[in-house]
PAZAPA-4460 file (N, C-alpha, C; in steps of 0.05 Angstrom, whole numbers, plus 32768, in hexadecimal, padded with zeros to 4 digits):
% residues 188
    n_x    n_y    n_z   ca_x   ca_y   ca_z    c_x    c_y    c_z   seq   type   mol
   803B   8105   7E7C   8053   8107   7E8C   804F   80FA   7EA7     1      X     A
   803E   8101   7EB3   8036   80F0   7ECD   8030   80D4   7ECA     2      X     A
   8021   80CF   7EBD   802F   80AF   7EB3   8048   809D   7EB1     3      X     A
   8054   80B2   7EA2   8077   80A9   7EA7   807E   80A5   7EB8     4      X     A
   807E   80C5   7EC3   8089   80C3   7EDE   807F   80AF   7EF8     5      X     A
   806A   80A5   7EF2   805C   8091   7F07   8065   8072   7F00     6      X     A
   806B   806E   7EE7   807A   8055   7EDC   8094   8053   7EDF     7      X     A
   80A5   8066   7EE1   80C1   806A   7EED   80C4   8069   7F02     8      X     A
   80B3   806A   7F19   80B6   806B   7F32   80A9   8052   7F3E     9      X     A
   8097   803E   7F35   808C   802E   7F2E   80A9   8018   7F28    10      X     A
   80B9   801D   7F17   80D0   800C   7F0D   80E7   800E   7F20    11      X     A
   80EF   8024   7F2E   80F7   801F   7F4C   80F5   8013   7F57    12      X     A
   80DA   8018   7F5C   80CE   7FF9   7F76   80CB   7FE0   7F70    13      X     A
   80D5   7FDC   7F51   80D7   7FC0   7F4D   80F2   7FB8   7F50    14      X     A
   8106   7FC5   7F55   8123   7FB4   7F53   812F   7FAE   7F71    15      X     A
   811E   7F9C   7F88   811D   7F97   7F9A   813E   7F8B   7F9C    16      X     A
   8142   7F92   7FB3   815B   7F7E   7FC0   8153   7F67   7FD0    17      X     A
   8165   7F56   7FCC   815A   7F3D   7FD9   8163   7F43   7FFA    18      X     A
   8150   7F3E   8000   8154   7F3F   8023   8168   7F32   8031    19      X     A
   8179   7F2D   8039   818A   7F2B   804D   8182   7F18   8065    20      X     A
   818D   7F02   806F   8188   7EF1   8079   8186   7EFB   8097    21      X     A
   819B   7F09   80A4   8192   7F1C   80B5   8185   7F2D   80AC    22      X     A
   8177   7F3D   809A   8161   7F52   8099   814A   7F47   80A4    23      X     A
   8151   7F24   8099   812C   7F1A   809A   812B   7F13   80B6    24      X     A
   8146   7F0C   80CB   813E   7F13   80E3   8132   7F21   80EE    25      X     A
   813A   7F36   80E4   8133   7F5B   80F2   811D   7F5A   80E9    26      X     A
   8110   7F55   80CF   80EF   7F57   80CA   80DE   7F42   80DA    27      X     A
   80E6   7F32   80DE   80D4   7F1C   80EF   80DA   7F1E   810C    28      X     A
   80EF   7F30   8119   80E9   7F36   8134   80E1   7F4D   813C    29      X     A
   80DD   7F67   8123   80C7   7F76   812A   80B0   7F6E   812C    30      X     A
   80A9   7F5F   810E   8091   7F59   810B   8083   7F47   811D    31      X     A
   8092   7F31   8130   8082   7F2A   8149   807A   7F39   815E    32      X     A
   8086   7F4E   8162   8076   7F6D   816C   8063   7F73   8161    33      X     A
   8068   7F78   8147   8054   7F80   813D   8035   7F72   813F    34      X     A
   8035   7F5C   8135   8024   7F45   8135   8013   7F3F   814C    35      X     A
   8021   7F42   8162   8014   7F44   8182   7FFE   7F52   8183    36      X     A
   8004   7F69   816F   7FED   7F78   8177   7FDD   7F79   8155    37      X     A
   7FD9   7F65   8147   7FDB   7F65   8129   7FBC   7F77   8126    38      X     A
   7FA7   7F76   8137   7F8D   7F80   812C   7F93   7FA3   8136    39      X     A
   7F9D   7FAB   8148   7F9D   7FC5   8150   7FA8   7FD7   8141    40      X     A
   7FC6   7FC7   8134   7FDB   7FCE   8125   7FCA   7FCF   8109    41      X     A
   7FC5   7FBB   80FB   7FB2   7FBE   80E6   7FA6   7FD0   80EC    42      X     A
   7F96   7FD9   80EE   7F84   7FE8   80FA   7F94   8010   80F3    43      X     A
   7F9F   8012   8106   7FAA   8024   80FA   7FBD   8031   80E5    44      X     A
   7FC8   8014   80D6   7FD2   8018   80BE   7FB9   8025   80A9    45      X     A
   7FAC   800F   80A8   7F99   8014   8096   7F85   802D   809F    46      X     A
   7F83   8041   80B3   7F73   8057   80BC   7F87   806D   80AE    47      X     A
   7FA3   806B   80B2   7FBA   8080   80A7   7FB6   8079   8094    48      X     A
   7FB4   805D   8081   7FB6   805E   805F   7F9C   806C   8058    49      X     A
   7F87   8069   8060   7F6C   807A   8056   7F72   8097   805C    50      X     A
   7F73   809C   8075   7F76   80B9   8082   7F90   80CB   8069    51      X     A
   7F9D   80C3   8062   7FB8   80C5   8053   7FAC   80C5   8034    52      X     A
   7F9B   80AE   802D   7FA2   80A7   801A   7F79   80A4   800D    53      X     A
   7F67   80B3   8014   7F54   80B5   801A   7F3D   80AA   7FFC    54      X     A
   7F4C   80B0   7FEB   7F3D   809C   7FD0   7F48   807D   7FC8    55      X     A
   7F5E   8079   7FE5   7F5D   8053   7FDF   7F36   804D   7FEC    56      X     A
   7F27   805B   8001   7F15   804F   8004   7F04   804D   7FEE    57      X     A
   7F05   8050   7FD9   7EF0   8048   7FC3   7EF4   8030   7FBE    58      X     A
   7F05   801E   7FC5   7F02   8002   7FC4   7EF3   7FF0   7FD9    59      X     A
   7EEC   8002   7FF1   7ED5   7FF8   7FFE   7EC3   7FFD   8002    60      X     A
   7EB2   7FF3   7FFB   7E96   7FF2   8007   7E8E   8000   801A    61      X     A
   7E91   7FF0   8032   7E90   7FF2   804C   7E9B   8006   8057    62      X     A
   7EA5   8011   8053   7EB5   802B   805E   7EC1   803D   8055    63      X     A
   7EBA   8041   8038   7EBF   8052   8028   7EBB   8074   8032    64      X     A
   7E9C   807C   8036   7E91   8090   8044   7EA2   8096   805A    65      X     A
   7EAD   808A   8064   7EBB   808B   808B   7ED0   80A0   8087    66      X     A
   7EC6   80BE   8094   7EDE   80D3   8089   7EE6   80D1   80A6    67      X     A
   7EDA   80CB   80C2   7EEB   80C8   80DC   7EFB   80AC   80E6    68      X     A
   7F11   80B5   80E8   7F28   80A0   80F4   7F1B   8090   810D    69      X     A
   7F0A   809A   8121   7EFD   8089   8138   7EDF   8079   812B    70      X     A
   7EDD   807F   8113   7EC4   8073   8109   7ED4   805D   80FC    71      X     A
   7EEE   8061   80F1   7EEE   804A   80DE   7F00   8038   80F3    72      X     A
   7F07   8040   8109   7F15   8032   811C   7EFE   801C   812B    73      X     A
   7EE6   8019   812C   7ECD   8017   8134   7EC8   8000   811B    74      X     A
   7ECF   800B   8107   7EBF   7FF0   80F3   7EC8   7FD2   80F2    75      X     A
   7EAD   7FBF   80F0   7EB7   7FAA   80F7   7EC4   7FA8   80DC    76      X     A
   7EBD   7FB2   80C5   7EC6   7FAD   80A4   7EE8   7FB3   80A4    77      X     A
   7EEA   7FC8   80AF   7F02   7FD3   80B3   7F1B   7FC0   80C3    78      X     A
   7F12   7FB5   80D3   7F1A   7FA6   80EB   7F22   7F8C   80D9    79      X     A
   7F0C   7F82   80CB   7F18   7F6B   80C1   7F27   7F65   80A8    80      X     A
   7F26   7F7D   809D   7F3C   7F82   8089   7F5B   7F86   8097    81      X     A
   7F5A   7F96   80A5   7F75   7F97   80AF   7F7B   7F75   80C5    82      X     A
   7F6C   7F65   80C6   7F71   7F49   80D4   7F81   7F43   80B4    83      X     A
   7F6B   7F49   809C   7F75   7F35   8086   7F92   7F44   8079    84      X     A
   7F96   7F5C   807F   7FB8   7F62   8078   7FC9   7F61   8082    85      X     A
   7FC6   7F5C   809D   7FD9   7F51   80AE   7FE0   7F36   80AE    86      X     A
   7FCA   7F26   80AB   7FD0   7F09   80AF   7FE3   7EF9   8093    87      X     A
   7FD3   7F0D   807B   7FEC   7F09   8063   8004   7F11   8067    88      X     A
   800D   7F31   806D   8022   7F32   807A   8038   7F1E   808E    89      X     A
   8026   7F18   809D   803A   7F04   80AF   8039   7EEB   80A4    90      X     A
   802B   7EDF   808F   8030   7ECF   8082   804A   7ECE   8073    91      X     A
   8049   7EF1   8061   8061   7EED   8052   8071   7EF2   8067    92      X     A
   8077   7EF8   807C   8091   7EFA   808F   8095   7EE2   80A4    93      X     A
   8080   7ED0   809B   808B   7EBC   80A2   8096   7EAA   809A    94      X     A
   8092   7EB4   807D   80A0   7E9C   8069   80B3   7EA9   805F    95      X     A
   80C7   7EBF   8066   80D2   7EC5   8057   80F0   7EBB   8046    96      X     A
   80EF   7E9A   8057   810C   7E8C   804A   80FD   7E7F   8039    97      X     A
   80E4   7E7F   802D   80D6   7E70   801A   80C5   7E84   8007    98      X     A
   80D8   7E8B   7FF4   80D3   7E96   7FDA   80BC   7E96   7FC9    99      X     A
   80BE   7E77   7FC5   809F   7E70   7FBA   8080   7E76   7FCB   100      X     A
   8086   7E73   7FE2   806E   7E72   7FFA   8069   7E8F   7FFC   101      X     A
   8077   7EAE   8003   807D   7EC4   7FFA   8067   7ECF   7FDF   102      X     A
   807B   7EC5   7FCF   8074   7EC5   7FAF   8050   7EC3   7FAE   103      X     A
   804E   7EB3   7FB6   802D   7EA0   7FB1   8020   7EB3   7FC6   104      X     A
   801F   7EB2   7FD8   800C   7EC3   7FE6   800A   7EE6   7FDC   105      X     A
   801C   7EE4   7FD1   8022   7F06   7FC9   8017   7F08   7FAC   106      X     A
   8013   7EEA   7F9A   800B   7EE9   7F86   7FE9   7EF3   7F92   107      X     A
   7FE5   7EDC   7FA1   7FBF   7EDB   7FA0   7FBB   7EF9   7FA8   108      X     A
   7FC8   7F05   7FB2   7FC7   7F1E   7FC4   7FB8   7F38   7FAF   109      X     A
   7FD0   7F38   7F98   7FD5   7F41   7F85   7FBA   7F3D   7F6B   110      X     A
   7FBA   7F22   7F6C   7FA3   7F18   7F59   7F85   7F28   7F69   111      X     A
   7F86   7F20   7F7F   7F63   7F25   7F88   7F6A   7F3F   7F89   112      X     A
   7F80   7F52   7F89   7F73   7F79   7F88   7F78   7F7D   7F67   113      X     A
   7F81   7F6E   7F50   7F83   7F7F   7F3C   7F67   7F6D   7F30   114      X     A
   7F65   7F57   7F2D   7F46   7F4F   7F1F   7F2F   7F4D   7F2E   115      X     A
   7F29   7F4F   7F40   7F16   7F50   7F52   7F0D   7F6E   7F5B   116      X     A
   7F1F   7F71   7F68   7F1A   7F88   7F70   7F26   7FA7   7F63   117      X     A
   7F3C   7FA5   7F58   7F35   7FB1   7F40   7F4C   7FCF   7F54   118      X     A
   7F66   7FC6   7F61   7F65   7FE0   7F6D   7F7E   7FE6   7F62   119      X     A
   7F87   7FFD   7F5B   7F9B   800B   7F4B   7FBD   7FFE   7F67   120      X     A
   7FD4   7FF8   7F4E   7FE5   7FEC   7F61   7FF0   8006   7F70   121      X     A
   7FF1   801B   7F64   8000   802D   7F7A   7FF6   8038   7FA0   122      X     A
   7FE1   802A   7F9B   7FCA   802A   7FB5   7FE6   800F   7FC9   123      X     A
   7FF1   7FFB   7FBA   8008   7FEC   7FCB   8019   7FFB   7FD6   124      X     A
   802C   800C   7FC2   803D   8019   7FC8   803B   802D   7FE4   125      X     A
   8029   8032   7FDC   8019   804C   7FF3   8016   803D   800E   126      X     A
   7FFE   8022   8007   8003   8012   8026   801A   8011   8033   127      X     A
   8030   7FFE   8023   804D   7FF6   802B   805A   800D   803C   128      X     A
   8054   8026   802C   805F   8039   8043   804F   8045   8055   129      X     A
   803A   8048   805A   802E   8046   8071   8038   802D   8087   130      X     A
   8036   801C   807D   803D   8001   8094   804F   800B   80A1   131      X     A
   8070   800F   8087   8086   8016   8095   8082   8031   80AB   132      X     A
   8075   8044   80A9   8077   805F   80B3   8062   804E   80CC   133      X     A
   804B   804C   80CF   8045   803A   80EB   804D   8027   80FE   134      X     A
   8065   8016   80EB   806E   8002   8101   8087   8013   8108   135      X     A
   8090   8027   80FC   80A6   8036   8106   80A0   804A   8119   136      X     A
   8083   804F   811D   8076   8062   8131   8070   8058   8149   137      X     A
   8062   803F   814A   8064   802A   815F   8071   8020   816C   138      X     A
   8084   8013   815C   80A1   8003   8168   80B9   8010   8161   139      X     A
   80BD   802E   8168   80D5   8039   8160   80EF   8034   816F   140      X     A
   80F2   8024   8189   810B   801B   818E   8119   8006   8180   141      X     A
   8104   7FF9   816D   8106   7FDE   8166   810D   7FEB   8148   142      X     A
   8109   8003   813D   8109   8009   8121   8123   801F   8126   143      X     A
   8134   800B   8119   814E   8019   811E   8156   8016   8102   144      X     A
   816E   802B   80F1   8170   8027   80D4   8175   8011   80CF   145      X     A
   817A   8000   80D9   8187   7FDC   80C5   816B   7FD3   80C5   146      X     A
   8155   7FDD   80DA   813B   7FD1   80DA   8129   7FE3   80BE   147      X     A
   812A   7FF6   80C1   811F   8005   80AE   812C   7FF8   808E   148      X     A
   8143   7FF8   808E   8152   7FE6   806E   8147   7FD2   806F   149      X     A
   8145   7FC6   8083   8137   7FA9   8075   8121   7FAB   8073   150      X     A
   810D   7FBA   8082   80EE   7FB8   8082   80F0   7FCA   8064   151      X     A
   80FB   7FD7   8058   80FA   7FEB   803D   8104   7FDA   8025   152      X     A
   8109   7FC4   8036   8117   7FB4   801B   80F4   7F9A   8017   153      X     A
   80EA   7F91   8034   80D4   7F81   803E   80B7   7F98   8026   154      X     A
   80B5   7FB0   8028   809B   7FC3   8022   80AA   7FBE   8000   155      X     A
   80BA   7FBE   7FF7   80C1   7FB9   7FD2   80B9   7F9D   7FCB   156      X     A
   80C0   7F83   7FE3   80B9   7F73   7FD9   8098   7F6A   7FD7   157      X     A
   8086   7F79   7FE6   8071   7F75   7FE8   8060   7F7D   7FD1   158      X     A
   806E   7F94   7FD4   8067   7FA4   7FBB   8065   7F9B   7F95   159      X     A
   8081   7F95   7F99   8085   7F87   7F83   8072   7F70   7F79   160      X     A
   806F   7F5C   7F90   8068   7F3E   7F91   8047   7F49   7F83   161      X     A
   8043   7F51   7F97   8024   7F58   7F93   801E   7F6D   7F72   162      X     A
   8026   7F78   7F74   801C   7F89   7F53   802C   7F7E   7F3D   163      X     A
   8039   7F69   7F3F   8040   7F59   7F2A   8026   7F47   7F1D   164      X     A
   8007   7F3E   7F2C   7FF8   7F40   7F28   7FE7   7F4C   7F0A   165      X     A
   7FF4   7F5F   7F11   7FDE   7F7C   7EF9   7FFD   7F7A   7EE2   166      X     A
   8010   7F6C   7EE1   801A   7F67   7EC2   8018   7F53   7EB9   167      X     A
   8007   7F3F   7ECA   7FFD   7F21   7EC1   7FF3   7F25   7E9A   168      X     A
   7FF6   7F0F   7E90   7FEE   7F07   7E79   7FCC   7F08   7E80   169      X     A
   7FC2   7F16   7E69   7FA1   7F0B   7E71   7F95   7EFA   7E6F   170      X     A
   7FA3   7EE0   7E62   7F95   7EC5   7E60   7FA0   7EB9   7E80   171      X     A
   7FAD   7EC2   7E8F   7FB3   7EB3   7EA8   7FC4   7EA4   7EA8   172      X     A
   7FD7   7EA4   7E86   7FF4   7E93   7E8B   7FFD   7E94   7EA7   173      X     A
   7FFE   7EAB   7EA7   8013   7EB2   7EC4   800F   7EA0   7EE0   174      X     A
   8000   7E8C   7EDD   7FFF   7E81   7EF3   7FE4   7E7C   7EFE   175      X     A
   7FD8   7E69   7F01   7FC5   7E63   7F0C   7F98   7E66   7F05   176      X     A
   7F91   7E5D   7F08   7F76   7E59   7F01   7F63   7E72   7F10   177      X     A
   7F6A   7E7C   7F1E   7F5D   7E92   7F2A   7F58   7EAA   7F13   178      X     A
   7F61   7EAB   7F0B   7F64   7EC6   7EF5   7F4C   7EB9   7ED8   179      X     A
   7F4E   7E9E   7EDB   7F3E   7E9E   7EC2   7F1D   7EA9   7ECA   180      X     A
   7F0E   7EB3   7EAD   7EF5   7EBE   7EB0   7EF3   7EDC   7EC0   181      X     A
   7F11   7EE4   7EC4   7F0D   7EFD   7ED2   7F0F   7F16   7EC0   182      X     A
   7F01   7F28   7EC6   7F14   7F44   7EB8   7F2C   7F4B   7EB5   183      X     A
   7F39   7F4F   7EB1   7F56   7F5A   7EB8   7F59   7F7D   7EA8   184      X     A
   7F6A   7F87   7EBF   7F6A   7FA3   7EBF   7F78   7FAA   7E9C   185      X     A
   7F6E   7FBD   7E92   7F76   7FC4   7E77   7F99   7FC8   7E79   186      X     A
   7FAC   7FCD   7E69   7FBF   7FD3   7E67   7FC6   7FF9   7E6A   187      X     A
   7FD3   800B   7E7A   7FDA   801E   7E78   7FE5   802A   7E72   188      X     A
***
């Protein structure tokens, strides 16, 4: 039954709305706020997604053990992961009138955590809303409801893009040479 129910809710978050040409304003003029401060901000996204979410750290190494928030605020491992989710992020918010450019970065995104690294997609879902609940803690004059709709419409499409990944074909039809010779996650 929890299966179901985690595939039903799972199928929610796939029937994204397309963003709104003013929405993608509103997302790209928070997110240059945001971005200003992209390593700090990282930084504490990713301390609330562990602190919150405390068995995504089994996908690292490096900081897996780290049960204090000022220890993992301290790591350089830590530090440079949140450089590397941010900088994808503002990649996809910077491209957001280009579909394909979006698409592709959210593909590789997607590819290197389900065959490589091997990390369950609902660990996205979970990020996505952490982001939203931190940039709305940070910049709350700036996170007003038309900002929150679009950034809720921005955390589905990420979502989506990226764990579309883990329904790839296992021969790698789906696009691209990266996937060949890899494992790919069993079917659930």
């Amino acid at each position: 039954m929890e299966k179901v129910q985690g595939e039903m809710e799972i199928e929610r978050w796939e029937r994204s709305e397309e963003i709104s040409d003013a929405e993608k304003k509103v997302i790209q003029e928070i997110w240059s706020r945001v971005y200003a401060n992209c390593e700090d901000v990282g930084v504490s996204i990713l301390i609330r997604f562990f602190v919150n979410f405390p068995s995504a750290k089994q996908y690292f190494s490096q900081f897996k053990h780290m049960e204090d928030p000022l220890e993992m605020e301290r790591s350089l491992q830590l530090r440079k992961h949140a450089r590397r989710v941010m900088g994808a992020i503002n990649t996809v918010v910077e491209n957001l009138n280009d579909s394909e450019k979006v698409s592709s970065v959210l593909a590789l995104v997607g590819k290197a955590h389900a065959l490589k690294h091997k990390v369950e997609p609902i660990y996205f879902k979970k990020l996505t809303g952490v982001l939203l609940e931190v940039i709305a803690e940070e910049y709350p004059n700036d996170f007003t409801p038309e900002a929150h709709g679009a950034w809720t419409k921005m955390k589905t499409l990420i979502y989506t893009h990226v764990t579309a990944a883990y329904k790839e074909d296992p021969s790698g039809a789906g696009g691209g040479s990266s996937a060949e010779g890899t494992e790919v996650l069993p079917d659930t």
